[in-house]
PDB file of N, H, CA, C and O in Angstrom:
ATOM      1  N   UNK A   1       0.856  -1.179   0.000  1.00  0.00           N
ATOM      2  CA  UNK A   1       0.000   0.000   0.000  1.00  0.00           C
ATOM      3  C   UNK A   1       0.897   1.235   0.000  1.00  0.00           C
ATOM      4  O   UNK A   1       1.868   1.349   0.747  1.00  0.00           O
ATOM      5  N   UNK A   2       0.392   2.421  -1.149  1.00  0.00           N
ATOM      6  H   UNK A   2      -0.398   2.328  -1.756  1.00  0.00           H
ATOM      7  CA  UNK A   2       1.181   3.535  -0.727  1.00  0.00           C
ATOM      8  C   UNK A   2       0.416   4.639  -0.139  1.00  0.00           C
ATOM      9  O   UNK A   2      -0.714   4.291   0.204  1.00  0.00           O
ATOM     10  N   UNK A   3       0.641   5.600   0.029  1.00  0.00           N
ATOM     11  H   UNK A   3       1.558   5.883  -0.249  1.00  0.00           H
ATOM     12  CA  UNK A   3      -0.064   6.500   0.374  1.00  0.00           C
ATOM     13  C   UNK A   3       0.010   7.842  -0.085  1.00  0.00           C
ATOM     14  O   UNK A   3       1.149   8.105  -0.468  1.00  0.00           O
ATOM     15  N   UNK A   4      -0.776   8.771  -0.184  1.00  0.00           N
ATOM     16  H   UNK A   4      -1.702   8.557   0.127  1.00  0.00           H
ATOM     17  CA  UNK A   4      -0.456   9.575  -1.038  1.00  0.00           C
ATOM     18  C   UNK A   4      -1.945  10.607  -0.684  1.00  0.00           C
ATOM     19  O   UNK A   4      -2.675  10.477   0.298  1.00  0.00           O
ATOM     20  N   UNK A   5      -2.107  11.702  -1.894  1.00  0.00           N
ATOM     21  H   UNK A   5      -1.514  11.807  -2.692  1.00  0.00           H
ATOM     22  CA  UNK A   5      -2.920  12.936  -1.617  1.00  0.00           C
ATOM     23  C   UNK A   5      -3.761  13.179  -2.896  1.00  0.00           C
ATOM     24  O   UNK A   5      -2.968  13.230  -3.837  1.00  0.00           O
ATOM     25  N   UNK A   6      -4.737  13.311  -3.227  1.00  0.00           N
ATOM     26  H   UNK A   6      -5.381  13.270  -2.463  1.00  0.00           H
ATOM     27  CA  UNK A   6      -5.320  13.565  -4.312  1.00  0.00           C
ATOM     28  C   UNK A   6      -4.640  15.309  -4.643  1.00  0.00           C
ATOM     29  O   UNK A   6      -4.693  16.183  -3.778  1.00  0.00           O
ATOM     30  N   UNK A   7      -4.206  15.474  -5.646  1.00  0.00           N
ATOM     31  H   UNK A   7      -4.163  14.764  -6.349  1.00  0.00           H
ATOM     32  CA  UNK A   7      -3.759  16.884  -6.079  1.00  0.00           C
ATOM     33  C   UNK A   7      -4.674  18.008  -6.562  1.00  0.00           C
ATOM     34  O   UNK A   7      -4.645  19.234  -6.459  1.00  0.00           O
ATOM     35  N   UNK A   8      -5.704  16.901  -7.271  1.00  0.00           N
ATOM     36  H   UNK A   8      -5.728  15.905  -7.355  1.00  0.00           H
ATOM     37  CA  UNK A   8      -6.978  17.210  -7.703  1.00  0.00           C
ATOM     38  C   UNK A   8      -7.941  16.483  -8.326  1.00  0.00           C
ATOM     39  O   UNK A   8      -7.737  15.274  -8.216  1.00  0.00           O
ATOM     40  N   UNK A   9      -9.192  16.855  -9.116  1.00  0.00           N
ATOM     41  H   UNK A   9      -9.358  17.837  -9.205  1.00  0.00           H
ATOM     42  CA  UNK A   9      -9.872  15.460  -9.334  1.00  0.00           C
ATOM     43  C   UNK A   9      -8.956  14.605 -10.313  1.00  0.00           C
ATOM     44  O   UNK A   9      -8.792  13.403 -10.100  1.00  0.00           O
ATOM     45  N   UNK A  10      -8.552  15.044 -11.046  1.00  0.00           N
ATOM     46  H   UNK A  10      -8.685  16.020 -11.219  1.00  0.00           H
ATOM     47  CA  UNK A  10      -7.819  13.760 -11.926  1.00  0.00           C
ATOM     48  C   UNK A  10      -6.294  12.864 -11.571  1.00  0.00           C
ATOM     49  O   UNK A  10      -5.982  11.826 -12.155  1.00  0.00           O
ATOM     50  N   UNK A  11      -5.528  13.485 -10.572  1.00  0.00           N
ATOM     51  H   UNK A  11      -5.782  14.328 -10.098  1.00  0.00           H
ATOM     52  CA  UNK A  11      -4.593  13.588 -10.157  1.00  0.00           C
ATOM     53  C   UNK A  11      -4.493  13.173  -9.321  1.00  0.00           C
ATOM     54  O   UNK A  11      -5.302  13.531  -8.465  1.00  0.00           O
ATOM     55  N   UNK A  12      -3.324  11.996  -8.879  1.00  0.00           N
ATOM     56  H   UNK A  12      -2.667  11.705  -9.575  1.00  0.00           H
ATOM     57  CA  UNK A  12      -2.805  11.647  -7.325  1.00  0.00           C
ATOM     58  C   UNK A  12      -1.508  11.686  -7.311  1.00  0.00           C
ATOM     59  O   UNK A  12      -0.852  11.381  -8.307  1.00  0.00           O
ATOM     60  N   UNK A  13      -0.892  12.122  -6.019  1.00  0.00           N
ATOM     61  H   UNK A  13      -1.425  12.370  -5.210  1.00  0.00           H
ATOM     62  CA  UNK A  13       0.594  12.446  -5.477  1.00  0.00           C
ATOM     63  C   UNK A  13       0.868  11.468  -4.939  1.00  0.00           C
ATOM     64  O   UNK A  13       0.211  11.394  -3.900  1.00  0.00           O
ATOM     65  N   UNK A  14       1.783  10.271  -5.136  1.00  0.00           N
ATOM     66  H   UNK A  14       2.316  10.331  -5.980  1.00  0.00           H
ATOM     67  CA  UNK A  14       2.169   9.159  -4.312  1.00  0.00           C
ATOM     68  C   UNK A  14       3.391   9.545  -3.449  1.00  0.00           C
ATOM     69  O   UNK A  14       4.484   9.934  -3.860  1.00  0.00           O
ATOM     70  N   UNK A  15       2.867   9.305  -1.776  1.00  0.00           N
ATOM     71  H   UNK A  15       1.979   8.989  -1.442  1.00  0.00           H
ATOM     72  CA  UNK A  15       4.163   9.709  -1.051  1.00  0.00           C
ATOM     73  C   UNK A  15       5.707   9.129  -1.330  1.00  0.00           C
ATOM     74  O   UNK A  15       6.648   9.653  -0.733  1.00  0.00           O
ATOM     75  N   UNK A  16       5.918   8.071  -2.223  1.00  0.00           N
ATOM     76  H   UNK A  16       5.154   7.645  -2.708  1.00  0.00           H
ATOM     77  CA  UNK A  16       7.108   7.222  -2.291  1.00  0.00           C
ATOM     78  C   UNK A  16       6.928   6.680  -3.818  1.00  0.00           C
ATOM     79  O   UNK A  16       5.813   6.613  -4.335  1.00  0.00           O
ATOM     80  N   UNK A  17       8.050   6.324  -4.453  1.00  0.00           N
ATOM     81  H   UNK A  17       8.956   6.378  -4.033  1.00  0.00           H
ATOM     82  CA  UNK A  17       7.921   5.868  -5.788  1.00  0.00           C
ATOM     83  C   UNK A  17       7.692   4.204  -5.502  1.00  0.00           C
ATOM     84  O   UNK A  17       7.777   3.415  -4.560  1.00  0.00           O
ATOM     85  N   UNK A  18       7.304   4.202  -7.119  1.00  0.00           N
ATOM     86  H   UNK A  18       7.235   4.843  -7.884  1.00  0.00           H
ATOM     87  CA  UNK A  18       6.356   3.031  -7.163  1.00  0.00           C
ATOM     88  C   UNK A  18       7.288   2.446  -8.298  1.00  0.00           C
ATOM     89  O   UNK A  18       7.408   2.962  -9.410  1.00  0.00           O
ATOM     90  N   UNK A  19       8.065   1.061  -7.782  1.00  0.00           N
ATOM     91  H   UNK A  19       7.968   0.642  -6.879  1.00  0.00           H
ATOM     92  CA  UNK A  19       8.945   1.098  -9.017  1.00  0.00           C
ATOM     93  C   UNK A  19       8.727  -0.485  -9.938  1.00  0.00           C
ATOM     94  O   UNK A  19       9.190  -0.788 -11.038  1.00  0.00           O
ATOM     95  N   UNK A  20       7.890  -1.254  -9.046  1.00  0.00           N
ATOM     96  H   UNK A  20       7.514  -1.008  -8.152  1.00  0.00           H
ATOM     97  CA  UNK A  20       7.475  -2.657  -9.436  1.00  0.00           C
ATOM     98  C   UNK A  20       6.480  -3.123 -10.576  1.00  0.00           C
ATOM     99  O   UNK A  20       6.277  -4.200 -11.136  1.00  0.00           O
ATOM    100  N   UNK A  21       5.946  -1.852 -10.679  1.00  0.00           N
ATOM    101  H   UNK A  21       6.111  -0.977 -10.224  1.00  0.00           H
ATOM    102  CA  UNK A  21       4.599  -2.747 -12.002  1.00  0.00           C
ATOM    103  C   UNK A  21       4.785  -0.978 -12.630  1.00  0.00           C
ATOM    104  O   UNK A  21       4.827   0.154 -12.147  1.00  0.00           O
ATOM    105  N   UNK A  22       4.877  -1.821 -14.382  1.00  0.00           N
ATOM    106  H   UNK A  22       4.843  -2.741 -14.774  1.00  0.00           H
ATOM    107  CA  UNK A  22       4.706  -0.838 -15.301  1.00  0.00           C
ATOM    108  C   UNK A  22       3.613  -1.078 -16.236  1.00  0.00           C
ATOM    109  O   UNK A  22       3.763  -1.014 -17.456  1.00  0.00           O
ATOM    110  N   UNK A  23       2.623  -1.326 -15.712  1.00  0.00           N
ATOM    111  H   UNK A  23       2.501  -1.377 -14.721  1.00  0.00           H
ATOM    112  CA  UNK A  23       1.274  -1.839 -16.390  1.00  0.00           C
ATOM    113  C   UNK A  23       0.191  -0.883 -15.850  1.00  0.00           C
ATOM    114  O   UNK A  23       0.460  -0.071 -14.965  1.00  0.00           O
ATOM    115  N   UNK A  24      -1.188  -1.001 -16.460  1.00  0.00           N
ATOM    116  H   UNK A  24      -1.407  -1.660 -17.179  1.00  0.00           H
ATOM    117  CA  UNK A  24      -2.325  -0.266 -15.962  1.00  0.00           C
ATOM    118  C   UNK A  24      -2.653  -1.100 -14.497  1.00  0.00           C
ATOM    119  O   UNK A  24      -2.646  -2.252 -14.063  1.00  0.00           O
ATOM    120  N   UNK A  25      -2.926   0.218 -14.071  1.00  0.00           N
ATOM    121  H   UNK A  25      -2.931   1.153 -14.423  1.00  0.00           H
ATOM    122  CA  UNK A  25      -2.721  -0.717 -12.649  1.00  0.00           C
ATOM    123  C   UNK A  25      -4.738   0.326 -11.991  1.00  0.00           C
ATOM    124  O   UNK A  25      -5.386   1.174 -12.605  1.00  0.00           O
ATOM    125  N   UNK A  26      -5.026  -0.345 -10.578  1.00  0.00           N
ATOM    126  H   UNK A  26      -4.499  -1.034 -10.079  1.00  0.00           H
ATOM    127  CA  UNK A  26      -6.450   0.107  -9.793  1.00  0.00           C
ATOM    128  C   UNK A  26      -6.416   0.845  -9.148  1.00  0.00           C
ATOM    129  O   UNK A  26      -5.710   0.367  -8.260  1.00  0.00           O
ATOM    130  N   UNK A  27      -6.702   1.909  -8.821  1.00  0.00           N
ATOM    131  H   UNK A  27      -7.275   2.298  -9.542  1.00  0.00           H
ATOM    132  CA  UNK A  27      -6.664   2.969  -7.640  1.00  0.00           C
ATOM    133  C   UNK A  27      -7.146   2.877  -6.867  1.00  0.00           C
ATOM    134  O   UNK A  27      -8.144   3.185  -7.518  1.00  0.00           O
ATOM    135  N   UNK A  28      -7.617   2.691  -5.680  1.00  0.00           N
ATOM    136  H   UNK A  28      -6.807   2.440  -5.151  1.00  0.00           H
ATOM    137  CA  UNK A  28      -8.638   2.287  -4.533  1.00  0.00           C
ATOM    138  C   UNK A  28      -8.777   3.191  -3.478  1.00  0.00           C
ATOM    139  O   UNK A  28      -8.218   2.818  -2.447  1.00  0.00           O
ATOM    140  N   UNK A  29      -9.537   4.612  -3.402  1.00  0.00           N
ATOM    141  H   UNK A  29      -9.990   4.915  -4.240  1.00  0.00           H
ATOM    142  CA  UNK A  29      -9.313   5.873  -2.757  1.00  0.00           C
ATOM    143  C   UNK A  29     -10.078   5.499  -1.529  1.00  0.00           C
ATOM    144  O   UNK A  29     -11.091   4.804  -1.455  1.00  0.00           O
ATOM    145  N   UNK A  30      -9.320   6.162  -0.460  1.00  0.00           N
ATOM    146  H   UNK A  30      -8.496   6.726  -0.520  1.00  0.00           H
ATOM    147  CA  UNK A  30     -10.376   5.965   1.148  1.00  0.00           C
ATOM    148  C   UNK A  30      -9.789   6.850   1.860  1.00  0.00           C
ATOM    149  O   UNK A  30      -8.623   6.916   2.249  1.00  0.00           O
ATOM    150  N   UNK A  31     -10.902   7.707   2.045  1.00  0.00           N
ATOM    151  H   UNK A  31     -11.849   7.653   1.728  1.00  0.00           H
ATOM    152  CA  UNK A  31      -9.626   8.852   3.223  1.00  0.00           C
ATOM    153  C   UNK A  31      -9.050   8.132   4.154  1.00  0.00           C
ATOM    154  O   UNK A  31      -9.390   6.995   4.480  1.00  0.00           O
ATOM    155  N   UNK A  32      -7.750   9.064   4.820  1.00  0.00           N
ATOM    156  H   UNK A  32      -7.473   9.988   4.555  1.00  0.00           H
ATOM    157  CA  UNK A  32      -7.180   8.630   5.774  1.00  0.00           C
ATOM    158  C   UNK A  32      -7.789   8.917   7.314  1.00  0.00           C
ATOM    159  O   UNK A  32      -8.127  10.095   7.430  1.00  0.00           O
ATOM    160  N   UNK A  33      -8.001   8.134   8.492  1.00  0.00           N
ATOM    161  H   UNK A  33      -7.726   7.177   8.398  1.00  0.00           H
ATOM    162  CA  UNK A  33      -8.738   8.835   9.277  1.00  0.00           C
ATOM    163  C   UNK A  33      -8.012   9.621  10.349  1.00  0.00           C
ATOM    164  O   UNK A  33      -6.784   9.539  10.301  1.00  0.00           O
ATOM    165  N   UNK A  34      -8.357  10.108  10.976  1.00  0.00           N
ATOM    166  H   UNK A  34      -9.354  10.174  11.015  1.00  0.00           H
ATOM    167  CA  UNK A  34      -8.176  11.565  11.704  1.00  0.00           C
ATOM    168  C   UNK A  34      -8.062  12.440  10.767  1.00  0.00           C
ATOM    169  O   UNK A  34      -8.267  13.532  11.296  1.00  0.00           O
ATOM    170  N   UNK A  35      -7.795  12.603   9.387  1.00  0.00           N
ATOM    171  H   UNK A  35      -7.629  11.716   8.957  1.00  0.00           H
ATOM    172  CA  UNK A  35      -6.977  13.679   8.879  1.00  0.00           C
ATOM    173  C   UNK A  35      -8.252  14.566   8.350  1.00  0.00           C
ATOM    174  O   UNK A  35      -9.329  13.971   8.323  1.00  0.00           O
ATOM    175  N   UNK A  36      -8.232  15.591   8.033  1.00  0.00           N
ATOM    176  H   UNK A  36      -7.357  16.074   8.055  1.00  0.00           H
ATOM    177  CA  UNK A  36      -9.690  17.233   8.209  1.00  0.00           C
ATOM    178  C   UNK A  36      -9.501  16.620   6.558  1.00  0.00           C
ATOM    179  O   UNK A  36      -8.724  16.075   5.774  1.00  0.00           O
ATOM    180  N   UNK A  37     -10.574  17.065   6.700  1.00  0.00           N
ATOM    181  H   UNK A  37     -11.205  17.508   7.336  1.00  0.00           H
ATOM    182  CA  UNK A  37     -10.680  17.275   4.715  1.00  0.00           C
ATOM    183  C   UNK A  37     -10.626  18.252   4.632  1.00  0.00           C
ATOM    184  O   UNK A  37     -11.067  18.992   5.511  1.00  0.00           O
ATOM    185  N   UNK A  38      -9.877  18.831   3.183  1.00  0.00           N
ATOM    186  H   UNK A  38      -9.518  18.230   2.470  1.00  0.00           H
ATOM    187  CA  UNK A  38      -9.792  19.587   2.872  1.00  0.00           C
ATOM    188  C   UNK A  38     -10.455  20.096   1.731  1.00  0.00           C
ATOM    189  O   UNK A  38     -10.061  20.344   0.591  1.00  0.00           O
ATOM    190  N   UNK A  39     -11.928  20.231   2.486  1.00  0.00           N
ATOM    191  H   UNK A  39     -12.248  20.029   3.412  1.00  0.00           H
ATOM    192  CA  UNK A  39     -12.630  20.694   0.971  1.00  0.00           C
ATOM    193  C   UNK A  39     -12.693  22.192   0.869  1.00  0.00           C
ATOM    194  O   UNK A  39     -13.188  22.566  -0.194  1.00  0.00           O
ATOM    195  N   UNK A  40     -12.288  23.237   1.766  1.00  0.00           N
ATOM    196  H   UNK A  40     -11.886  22.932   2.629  1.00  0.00           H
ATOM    197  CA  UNK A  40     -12.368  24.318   1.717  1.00  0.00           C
ATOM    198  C   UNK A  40     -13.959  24.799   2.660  1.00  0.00           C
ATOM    199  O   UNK A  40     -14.380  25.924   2.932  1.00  0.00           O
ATOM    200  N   UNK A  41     -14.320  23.949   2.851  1.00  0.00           N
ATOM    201  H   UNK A  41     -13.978  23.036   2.630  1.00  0.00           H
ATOM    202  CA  UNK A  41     -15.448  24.763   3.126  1.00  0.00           C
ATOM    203  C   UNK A  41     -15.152  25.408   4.848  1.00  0.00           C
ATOM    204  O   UNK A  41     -14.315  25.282   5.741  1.00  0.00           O
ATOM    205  N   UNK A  42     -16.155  25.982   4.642  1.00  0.00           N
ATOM    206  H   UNK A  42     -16.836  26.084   3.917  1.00  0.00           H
ATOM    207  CA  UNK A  42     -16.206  26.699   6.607  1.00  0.00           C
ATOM    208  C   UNK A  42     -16.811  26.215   7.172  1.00  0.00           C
ATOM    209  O   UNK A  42     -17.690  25.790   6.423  1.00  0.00           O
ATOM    210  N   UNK A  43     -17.058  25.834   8.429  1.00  0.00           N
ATOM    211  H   UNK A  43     -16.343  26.180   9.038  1.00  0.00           H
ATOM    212  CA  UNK A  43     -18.034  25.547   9.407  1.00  0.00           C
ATOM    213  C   UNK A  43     -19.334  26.125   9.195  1.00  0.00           C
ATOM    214  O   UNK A  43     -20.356  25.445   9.289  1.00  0.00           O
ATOM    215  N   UNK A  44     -19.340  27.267   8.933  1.00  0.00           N
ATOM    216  H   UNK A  44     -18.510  27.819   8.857  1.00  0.00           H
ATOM    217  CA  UNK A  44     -20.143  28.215   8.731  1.00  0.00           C
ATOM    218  C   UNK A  44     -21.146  27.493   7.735  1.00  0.00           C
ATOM    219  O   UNK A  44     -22.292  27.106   7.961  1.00  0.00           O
ATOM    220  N   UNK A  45     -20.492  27.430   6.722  1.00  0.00           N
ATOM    221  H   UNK A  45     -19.561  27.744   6.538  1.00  0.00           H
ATOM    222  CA  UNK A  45     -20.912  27.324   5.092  1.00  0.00           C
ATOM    223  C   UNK A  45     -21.838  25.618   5.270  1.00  0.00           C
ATOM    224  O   UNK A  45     -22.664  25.152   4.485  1.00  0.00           O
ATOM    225  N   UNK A  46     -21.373  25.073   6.434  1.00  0.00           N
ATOM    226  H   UNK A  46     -20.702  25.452   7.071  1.00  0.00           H
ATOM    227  CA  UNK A  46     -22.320  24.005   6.764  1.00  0.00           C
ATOM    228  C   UNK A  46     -22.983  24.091   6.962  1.00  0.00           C
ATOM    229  O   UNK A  46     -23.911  23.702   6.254  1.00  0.00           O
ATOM    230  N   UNK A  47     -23.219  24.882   8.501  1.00  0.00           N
ATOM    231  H   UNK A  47     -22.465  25.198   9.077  1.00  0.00           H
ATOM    232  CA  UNK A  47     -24.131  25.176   9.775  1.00  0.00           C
ATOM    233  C   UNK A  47     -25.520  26.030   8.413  1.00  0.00           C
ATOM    234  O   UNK A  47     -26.741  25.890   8.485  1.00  0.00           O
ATOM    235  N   UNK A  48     -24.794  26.789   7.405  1.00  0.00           N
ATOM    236  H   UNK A  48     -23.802  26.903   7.347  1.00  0.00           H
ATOM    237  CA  UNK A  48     -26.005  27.484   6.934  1.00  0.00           C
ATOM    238  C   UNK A  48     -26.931  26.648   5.886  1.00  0.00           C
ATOM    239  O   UNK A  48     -27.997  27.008   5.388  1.00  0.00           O
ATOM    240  N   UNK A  49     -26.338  25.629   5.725  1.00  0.00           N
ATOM    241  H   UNK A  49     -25.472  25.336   6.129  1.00  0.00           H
ATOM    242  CA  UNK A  49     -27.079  24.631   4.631  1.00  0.00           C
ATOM    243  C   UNK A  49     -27.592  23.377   5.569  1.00  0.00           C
ATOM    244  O   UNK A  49     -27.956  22.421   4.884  1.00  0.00           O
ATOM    245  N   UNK A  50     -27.688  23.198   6.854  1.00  0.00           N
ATOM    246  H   UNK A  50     -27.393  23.975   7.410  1.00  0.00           H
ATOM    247  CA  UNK A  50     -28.502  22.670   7.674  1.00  0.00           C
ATOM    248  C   UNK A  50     -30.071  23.374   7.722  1.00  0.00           C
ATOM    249  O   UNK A  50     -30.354  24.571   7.677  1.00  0.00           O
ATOM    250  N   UNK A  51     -31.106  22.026   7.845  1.00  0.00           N
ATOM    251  H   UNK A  51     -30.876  21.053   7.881  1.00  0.00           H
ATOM    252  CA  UNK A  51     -32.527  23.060   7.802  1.00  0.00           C
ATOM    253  C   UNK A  51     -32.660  23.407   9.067  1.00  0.00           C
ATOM    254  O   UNK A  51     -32.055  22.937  10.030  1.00  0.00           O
ATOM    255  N   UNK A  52     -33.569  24.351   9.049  1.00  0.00           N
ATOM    256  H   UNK A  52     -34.061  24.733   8.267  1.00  0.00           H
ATOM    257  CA  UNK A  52     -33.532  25.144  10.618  1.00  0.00           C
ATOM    258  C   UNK A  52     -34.544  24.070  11.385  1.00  0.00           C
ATOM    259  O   UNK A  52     -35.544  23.542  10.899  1.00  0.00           O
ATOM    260  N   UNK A  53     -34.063  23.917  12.568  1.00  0.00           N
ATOM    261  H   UNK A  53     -33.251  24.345  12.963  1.00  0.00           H
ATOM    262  CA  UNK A  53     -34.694  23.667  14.133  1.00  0.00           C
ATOM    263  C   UNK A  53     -36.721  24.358  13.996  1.00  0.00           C
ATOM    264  O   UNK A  53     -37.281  25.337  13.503  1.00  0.00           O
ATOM    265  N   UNK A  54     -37.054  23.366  14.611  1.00  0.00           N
ATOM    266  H   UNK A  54     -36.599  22.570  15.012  1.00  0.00           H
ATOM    267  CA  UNK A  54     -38.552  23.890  15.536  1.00  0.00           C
ATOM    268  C   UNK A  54     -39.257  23.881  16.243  1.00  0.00           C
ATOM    269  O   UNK A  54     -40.488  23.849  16.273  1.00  0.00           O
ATOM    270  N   UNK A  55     -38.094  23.924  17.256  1.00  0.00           N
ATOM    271  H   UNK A  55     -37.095  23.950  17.233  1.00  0.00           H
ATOM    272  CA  UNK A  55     -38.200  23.844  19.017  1.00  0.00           C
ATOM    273  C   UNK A  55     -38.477  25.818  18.914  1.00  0.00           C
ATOM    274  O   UNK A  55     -38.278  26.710  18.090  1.00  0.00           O
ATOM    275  N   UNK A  56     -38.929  25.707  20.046  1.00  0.00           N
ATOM    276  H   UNK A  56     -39.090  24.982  20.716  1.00  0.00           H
ATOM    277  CA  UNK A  56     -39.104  27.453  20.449  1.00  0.00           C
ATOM    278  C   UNK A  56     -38.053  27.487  21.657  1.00  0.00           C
ATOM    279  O   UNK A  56     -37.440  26.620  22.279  1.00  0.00           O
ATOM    280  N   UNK A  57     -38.130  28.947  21.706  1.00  0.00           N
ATOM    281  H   UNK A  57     -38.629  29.651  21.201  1.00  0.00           H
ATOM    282  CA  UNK A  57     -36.911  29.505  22.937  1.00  0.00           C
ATOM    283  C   UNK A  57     -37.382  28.841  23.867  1.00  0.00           C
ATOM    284  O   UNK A  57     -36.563  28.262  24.582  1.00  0.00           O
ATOM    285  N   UNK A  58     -38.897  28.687  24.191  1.00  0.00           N
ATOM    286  H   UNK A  58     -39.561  29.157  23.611  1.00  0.00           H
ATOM    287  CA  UNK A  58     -39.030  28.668  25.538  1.00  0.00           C
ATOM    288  C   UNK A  58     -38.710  27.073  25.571  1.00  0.00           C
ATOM    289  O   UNK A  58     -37.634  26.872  26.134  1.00  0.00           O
ATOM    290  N   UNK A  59     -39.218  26.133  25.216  1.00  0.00           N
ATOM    291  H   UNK A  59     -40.092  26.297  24.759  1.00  0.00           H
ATOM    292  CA  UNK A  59     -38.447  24.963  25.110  1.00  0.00           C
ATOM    293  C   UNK A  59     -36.963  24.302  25.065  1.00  0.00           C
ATOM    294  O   UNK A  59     -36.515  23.184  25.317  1.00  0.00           O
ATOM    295  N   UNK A  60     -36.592  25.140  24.763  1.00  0.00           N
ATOM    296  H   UNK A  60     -36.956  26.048  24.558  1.00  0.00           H
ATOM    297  CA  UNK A  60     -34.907  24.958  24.838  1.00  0.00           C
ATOM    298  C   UNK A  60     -34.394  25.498  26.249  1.00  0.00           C
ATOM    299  O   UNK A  60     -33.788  24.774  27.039  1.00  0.00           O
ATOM    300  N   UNK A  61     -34.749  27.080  26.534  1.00  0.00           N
ATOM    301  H   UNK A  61     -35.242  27.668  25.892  1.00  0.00           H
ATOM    302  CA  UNK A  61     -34.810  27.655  27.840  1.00  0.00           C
ATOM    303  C   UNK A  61     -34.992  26.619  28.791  1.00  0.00           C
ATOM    304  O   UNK A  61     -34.182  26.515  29.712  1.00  0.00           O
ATOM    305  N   UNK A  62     -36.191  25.644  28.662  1.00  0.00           N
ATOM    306  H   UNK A  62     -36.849  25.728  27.914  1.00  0.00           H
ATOM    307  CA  UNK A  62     -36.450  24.790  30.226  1.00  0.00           C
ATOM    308  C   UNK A  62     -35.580  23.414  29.529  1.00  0.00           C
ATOM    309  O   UNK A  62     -35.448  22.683  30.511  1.00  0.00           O
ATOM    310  N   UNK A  63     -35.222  23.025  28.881  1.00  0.00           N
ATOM    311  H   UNK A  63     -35.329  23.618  28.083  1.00  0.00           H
ATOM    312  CA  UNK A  63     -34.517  21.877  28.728  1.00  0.00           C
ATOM    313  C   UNK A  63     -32.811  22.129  29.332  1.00  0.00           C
ATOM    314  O   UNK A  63     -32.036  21.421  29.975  1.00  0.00           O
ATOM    315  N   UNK A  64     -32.729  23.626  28.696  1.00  0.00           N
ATOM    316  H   UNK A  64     -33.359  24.200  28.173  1.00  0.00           H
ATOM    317  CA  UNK A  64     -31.440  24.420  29.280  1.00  0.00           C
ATOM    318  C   UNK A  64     -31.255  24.168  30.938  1.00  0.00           C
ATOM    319  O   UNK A  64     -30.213  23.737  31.431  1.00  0.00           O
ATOM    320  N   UNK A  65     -32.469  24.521  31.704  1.00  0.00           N
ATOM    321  H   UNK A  65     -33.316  24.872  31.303  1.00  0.00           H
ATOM    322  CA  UNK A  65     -32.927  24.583  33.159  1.00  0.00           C
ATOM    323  C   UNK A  65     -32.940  23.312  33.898  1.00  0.00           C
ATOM    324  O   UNK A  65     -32.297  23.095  34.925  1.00  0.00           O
ATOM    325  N   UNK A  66     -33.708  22.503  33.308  1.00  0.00           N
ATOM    326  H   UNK A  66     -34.230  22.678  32.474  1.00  0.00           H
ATOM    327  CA  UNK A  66     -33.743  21.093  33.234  1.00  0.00           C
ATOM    328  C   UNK A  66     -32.156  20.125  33.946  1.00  0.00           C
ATOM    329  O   UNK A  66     -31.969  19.389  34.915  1.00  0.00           O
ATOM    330  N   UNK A  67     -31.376  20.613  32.922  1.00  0.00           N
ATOM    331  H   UNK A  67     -31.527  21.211  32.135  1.00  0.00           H
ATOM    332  CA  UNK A  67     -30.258  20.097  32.745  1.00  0.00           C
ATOM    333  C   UNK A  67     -29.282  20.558  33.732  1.00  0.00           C
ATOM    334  O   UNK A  67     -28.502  19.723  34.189  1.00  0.00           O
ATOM    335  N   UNK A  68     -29.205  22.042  34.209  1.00  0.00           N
ATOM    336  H   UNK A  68     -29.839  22.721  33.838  1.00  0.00           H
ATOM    337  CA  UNK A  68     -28.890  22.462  34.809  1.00  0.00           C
ATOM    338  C   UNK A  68     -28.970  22.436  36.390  1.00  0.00           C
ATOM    339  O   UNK A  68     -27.969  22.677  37.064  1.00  0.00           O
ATOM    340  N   UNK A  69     -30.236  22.125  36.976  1.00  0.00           N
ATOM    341  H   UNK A  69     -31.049  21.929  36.428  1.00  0.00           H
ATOM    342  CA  UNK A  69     -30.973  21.988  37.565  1.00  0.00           C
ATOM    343  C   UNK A  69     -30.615  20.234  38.036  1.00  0.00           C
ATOM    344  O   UNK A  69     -30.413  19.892  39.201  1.00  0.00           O
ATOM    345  N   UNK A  70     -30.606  19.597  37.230  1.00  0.00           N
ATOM    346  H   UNK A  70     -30.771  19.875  36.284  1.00  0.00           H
ATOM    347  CA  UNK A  70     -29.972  17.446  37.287  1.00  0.00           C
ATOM    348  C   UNK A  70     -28.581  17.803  38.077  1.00  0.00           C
ATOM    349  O   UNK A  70     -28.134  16.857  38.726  1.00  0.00           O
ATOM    350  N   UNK A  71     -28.064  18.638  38.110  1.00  0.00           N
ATOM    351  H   UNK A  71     -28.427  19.406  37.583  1.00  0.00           H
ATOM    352  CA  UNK A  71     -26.378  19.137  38.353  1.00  0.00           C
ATOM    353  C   UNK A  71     -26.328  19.330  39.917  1.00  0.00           C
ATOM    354  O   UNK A  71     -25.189  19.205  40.367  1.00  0.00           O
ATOM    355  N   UNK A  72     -27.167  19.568  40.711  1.00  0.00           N
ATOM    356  H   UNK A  72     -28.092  19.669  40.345  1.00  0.00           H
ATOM    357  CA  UNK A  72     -27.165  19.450  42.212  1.00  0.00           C
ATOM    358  C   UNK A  72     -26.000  20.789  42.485  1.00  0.00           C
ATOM    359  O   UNK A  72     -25.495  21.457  41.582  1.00  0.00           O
ATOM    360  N   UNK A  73     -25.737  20.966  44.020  1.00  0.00           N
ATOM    361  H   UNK A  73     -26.147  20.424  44.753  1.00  0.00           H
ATOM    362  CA  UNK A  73     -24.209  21.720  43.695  1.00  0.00           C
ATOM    363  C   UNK A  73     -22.742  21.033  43.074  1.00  0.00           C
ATOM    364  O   UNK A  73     -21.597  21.446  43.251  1.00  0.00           O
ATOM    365  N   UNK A  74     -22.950  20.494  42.718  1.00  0.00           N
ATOM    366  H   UNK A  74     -23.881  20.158  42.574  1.00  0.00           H
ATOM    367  CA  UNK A  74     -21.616  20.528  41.814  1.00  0.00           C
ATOM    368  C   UNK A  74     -20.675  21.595  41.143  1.00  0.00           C
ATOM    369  O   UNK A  74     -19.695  21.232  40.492  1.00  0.00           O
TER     370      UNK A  74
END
């Protein structure tokens, strides 16, 4: 297995040369995990293409209270 970075859509960067097969060979893409993607986007640019909530203030307010309130002095 090597590893490597997509450069772009048509394109891959292999971290190490590949010197054993000079034939058409399979690509088999899977991100790596922990690592952020890098699609550019913002947090933001998510949060705003989520559909909105339809809880009311005051419902959230006593769930807020609720919760707060389970906490004893702690």
């Amino acid at each position: 297995m090597v590893s490597g970075r997509l450069s772009d859509s048509l394109n891959v960067e292999l971290d190490e040369l590949v010197t054993e097969i000079e034939s058409n060979v399979e690509v088999v893409l899977r991100p790596v995990k922990g690592q952020p993607s890098k699609t550019g986007e913002s947090i933001f640019d998510l949060i705003a293409r989520l559909p909105g909530g339809n809880r009311s203030k005051e419902h959230i307010d006593r769930q807020i209270r609720e919760e707060r309130e389970s906490w004893g002095d702690r």
